[in-house]
C-alpha atoms as one frame of an Amber mdcrd trajectory, in Angstrom:
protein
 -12.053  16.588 -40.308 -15.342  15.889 -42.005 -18.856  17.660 -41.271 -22.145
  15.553 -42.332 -25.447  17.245 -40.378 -23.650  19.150 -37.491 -22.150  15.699
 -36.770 -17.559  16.079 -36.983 -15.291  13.259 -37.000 -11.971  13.299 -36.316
  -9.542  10.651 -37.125  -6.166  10.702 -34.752  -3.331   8.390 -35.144  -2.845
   6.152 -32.375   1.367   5.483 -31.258   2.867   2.523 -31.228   2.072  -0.285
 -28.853   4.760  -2.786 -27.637   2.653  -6.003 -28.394   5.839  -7.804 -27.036
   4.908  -8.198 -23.193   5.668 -11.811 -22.934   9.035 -13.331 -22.153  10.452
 -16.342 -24.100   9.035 -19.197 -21.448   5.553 -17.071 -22.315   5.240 -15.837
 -18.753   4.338 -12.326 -18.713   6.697  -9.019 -18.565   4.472  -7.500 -16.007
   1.004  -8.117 -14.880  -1.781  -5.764 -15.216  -4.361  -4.478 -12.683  -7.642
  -5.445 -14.129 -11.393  -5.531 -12.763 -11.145  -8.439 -10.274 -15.264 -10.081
 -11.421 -13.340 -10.295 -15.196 -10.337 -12.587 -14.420 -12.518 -15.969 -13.622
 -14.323 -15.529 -16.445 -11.089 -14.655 -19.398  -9.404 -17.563 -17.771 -12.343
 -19.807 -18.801 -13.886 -18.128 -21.881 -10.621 -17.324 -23.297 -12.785 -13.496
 -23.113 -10.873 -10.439 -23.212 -10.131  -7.782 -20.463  -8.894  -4.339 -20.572
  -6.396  -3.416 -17.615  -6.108  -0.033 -16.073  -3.730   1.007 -18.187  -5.401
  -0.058 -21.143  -3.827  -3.356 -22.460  -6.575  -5.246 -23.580  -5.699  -9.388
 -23.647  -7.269 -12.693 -22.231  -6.188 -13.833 -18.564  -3.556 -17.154 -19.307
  -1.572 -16.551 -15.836  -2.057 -15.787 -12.021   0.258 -13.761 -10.589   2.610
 -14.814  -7.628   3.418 -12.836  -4.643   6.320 -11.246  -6.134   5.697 -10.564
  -9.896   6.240  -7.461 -11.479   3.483  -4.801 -11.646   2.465  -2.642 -14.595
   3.843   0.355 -13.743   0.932   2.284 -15.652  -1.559   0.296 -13.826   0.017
   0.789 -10.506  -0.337   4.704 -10.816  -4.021   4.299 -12.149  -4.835   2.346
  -9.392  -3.222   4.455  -6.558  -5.189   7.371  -8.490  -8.251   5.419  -7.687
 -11.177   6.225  -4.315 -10.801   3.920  -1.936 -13.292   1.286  -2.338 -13.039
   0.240  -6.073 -15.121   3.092  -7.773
């Protein structure tokens, strides 16, 4: 930890992240719970979004009735007020 003018920094080291969320026909693993006013505009701009659960990547699919959740967002998102705040 270093000290400069009452100001610390700390550096942490982050774990491993399974990049590897796609199946072979490039459909998704799961899907992710993001904010709903993002998804138009990653599907378009190619932009980024960061789910619930903190995968950040740019929208490429919509979801059908039936896919499989992100279990991490899923308990975020039941965690959440009523209402979206």
């Amino acid at each position: 930890m270093g000290h400069y003018r009452g100001v610390s920094t700390q550096t942490t080291e982050r774990p491993d992240v399974n990049t590897d969320e796609r199946t072979d026909d490039d459909t998704p693993k799961v899907f992710h719970y993001v904010r709903k006013s993002k998804v138009a505009e990653s599907a378009v701009m190619g932009t980024h979004v960061v789910a619930l659960c903190g995968v950040v990547f740019a929208v490429t699919k919509s979801p059908k009735p039936d896919s499989p959740v992100c279990a991490d967002c899923k308990k975020v998102y039941d965690g959440l007020a009523p209402g979206g705040s």
